[in-house]
N, C-alpha and C positions, 0 to 999 in steps of 0.2 A: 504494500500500500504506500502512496506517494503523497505528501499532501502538498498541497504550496504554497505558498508566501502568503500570508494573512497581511492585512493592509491599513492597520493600525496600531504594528507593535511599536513602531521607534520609527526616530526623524525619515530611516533609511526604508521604511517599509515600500514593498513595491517598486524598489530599482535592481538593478546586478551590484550585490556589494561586491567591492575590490578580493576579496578572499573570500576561501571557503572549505568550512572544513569537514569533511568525513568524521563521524564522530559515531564508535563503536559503544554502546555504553551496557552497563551490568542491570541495571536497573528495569522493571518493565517500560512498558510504553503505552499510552502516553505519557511524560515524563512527567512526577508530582513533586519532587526533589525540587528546593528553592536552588543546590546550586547546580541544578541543570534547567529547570523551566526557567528561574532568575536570570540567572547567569549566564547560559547561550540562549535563550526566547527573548529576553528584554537587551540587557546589556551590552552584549555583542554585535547585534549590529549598529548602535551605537554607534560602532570606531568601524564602522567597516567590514566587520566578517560576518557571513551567515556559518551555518550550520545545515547538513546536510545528517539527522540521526539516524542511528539502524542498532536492531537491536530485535527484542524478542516483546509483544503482546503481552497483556494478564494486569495493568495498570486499572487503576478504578475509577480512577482519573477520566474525564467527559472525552470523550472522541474529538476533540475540536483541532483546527488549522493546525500545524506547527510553523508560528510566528515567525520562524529566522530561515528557513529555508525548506526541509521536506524531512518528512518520515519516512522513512523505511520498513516496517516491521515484516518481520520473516519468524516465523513458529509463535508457540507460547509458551512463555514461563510455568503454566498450568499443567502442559503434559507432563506427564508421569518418565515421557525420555527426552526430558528440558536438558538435564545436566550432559548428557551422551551429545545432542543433537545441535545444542547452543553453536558452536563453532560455526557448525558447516552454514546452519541460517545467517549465521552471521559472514560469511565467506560470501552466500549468496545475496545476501543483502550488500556487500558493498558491490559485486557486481552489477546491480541490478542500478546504483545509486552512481558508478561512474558510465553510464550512458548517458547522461546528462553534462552539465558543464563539471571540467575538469578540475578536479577540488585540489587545491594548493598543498594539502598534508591530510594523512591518517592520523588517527589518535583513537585507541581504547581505553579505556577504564575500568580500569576493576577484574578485567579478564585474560585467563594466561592462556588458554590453547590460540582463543580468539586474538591474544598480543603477537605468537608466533606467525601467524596468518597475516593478521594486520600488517607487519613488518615484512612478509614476502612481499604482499602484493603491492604499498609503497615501494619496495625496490623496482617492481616491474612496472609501476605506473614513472617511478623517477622521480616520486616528491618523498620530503619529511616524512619520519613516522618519529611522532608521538607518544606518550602515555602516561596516564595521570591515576596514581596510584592514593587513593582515599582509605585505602586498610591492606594490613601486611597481611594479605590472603595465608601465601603460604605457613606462613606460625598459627594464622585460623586453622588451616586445614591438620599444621602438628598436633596443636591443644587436645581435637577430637580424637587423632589417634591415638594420642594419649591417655584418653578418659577411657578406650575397650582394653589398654593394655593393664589396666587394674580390673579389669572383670575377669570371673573366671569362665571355664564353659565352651564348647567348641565354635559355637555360632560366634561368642564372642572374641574367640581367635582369627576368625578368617575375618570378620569386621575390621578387626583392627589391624590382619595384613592388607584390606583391602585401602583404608583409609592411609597406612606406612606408602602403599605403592603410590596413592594419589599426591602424598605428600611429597617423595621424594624426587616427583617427575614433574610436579607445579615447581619445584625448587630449583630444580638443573632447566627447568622453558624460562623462569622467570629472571633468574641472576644471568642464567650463560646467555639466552637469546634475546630475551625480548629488550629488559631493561640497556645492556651494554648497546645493542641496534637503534634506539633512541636519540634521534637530535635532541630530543628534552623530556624531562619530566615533570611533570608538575607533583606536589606532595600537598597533604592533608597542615601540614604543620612544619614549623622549622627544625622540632624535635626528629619529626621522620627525615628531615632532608640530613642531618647531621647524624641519623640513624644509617641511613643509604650511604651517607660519604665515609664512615666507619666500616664500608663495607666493601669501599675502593671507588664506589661511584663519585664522579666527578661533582664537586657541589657547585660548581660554575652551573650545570647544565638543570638545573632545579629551582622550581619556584613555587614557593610556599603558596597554599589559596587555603587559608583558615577558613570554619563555617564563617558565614554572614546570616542578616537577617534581610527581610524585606521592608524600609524603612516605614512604607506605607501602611501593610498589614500589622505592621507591630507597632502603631500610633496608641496609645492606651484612649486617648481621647476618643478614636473611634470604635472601641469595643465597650459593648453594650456587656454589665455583669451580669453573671447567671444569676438566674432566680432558684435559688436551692435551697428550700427550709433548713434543709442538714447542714448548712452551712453556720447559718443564724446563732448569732450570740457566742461563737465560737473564735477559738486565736487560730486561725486557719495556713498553715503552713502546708507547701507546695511542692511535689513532684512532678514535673513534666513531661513524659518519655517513657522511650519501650520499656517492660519488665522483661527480663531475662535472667535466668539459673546464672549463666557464661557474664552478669555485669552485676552477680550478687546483690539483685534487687533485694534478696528478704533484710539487710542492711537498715533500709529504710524503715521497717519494722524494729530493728533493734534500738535504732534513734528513738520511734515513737515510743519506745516501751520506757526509756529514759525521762523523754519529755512528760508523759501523763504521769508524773509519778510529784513531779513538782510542779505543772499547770496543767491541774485536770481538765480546764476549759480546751485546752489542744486540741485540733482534728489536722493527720495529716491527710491532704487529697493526692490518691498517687490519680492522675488523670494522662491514661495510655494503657497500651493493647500488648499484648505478649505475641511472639511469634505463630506459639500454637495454643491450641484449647488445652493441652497437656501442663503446660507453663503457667496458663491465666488459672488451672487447676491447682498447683503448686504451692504461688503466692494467696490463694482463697485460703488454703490449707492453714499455709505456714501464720496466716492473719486470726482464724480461730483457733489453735494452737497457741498463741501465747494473749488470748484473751480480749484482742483488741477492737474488737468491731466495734465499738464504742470509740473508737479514737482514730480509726483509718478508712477511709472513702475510699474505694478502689473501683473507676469509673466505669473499666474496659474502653474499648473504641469509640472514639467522639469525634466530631465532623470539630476542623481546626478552628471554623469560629466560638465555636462552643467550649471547646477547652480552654482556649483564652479568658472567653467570659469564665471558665473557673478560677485562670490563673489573677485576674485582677481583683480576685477578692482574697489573693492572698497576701500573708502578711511580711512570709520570708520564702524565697525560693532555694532550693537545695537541689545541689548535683553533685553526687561521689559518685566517681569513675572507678573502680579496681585499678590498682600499682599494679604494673608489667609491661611485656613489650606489645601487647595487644594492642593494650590502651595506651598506654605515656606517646605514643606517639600521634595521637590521636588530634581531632579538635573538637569537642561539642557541642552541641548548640545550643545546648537547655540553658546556658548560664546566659550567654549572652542575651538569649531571646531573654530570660528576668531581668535584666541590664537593659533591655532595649521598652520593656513596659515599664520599669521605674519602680522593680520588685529586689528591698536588698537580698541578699542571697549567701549561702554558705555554700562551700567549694573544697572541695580537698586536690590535694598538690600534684595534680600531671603537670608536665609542664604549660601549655599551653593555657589551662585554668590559671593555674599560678600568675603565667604573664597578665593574662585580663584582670584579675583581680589587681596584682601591683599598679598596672597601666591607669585602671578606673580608679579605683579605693573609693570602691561601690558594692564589696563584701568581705567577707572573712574567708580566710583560708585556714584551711588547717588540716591533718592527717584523718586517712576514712577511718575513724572510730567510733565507736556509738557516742563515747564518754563528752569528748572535743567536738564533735557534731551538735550532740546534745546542749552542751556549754555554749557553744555558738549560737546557736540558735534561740535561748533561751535569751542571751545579752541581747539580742535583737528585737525583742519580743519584750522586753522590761526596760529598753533605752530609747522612746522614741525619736528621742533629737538624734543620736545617733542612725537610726531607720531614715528618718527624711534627710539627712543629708547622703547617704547612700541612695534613696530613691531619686533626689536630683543627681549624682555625680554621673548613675547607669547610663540613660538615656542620651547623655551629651558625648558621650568616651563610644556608644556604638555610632551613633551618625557621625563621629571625625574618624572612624577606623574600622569598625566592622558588618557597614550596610554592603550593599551586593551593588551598588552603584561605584562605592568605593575600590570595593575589589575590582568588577568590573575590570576600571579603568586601570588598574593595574597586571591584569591580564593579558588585555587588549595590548597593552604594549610589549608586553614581550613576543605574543605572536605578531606581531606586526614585526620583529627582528627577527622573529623567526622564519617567516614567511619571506623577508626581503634577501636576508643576506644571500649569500652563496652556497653549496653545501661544503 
């Protein structure tokens, strides 16, 4: 499927912008991601470049134009042989997507069979290839093999050779092939890019794209509060974001179990969806288990204006991230999105967190403990002069630094040298 140029995204909508990129992405389609609908739908052309995406269906996302250039979609993320078949869709998709005008460079994301591909067939077209690495896939893919080589059990041995093979073949496509073949990479954070150049990769050829926000959607002025009895008369402290086993959401429960112990008026709202029913089964569990249903709101899936309107009735926002190489090289977007609605917030120490909180001194940092979480958040919650000068400092530190306008334009210029120079 092809879509074309929508005629209202940006100054440039409706002409041939000067570049164009092929752009392979991990994610379904249509894209729901603020830093791909943001970030190539609005921003990008902007300065000049469309986008040209391809990728695999199962997005829940409306069907509508793709604003910067055209869709591609090839399979679905929904079939059951997504993980086997992704590549070759994706091989076919860009086939399908260079019959058209001749896109200046390849770039995927997020994908290793689909990065070795990508990278042939920029050599045979003779442009750039790309790739913008937003999670160290392959340590994801160790982690799991990991976790069958503690089970016992036959099933669970071939599991976890099967998971060791996947691991140690995403590890030799992705160090030996894809990444060194790279005119450039783009990374999650400067922690990853000084992750990657400990690794021998060149830190010239890497440019950091922290999460952003959308300046407009995260206006607090325009979000309307939820109307939620269970809120009322409460100190309402905030969760924003997926539950996951792998990002030791029950954490957040260890905090609450802290907090209601010296402000029983407390509720924390976790507002967000777990991967599977097995998960959101989990944290239900693990929530009656240690008594709290009287102190934690656990929303499940909510349409994005609506969680907002939960988040602005709250009173402190919290994001612990789990220590390791998963995550420290990470960016997240919970903090800054509380930062960008004028929510103080507690934060524990990846670096990336670390830097926004020093940058803004618009929350608390401190180590993922229930105890110093707790303690954080309670100063928050008993200091309000402290709280409102943290709710003004958030809001002004993301509009000079981490809106998607801002990013944007610092994107935009690197491909713009990238696309220009020589090879």
């Amino acid at each position: 499927m092809r879509q074309p140029s929508a005629t209202a995204a940006s100054p440039d909508a409706g002409s041939i912008l000067p570049h164009s990129i092929l752009f392979v992405v991990r994610d379904p389609l249509p894209p729901i991601r603020a830093d791909v609908l943001t970030l190539f739908g609005t921003e990008m052309p902007r300065y000049g470049v469309a986008t040209e995406l391809v990728g695999q269906g199962g997005s829940d996302g409306a069907a509508s134009p793709w604003p910067a250039g055209g869709m591609h979609v090839v399979g679905s993320l929904r079939s059951r042989f997504a993980s086997v078949c992704s590549p070759l869709w994706d091989l076919l998709g860009l086939l399908r997507a260079s019959r058209g005008r001749r896109a200046d460079c390849i770039q995927v994301r997020d994908k290793i069979a689909s990065g070795v591909l990508g990278r042939c067939v920029a050599a045979v077209r003779g442009v750039p290839f790309l790739y913008w690495m937003s999670f160290p896939i392959v340590e994801g893919f160790e982690v799991r093999r990991d976790e069958f080589r503690r089970r016992r059990g036959l099933a669970n041995r071939l599991k976890w050779a099967a998971h060791a093979l996947r691991a140690w073949a995403s590890r030799v496509a992705i160090y030996r092939l894809v990444l060194p073949g790279a005119r450039h990479i783009f990374v999650q954070s400067d922690a990853m890019a000084d992750w990657l150049a400990a690794k021998g990769f060149d830190r010239a050829r890497m440019t950091a794209v922290p999460m952003g926000v959308d300046a407009e959607l995260f206006d607090r002025a325009r979000i309307a509060p939820v109307d939620d009895a269970r809120l009322d008369g409460r100190r309402v402290v905030l969760y924003l974001g997926r539950i996951a086993q792998s990002r030791r959401s029950d954490f957040l429960l260890d905090v609450a179990d802290v907090l209601r112990r010296q402000a029983p008026d407390v509720l924390l709202v976790i507002a967000g969806d777990a991967p599977s029913d097995d998960e959101m089964a989990w944290m239900r569990r693990a929530i009656a288990e240690r008594g709290l249903a009287d102190h934690v709101l656990l929303t499940g899936w909510l349409p994005q204006r609506t969680a907002l309107g939960y988040a602005v009735r709250a009173e402190v926002g919290l994001s612990p991230i789990p220590r390791g190489t998963l995550f420290d090289v990470s960016s997240p977007t919970k903090l800054v999105e509380y930062l960008a609605l004028g929510i103080p917030s507690v934060a524990n120490d990846i670096p990336d967190q670390k830097l926004v909180v020093d940058e803004s001194g618009a929350g608390l940092c401190v180590p993922m403990e229930a105890g110093p979480f707790a303690a954080a958040t309670l100063e928050l919650l008993n200091n309000p002069a402290l709280a409102r000068e943290f709710a003004l400092r958030g809001p002004a530190y993301v509009r000079s630094h981490r809106t998607y306008d801002i990013l944007g334009r610092n994107v935009a210029k690197t491909y713009k040298k990238i696309l220009t120079e020589s090879p």
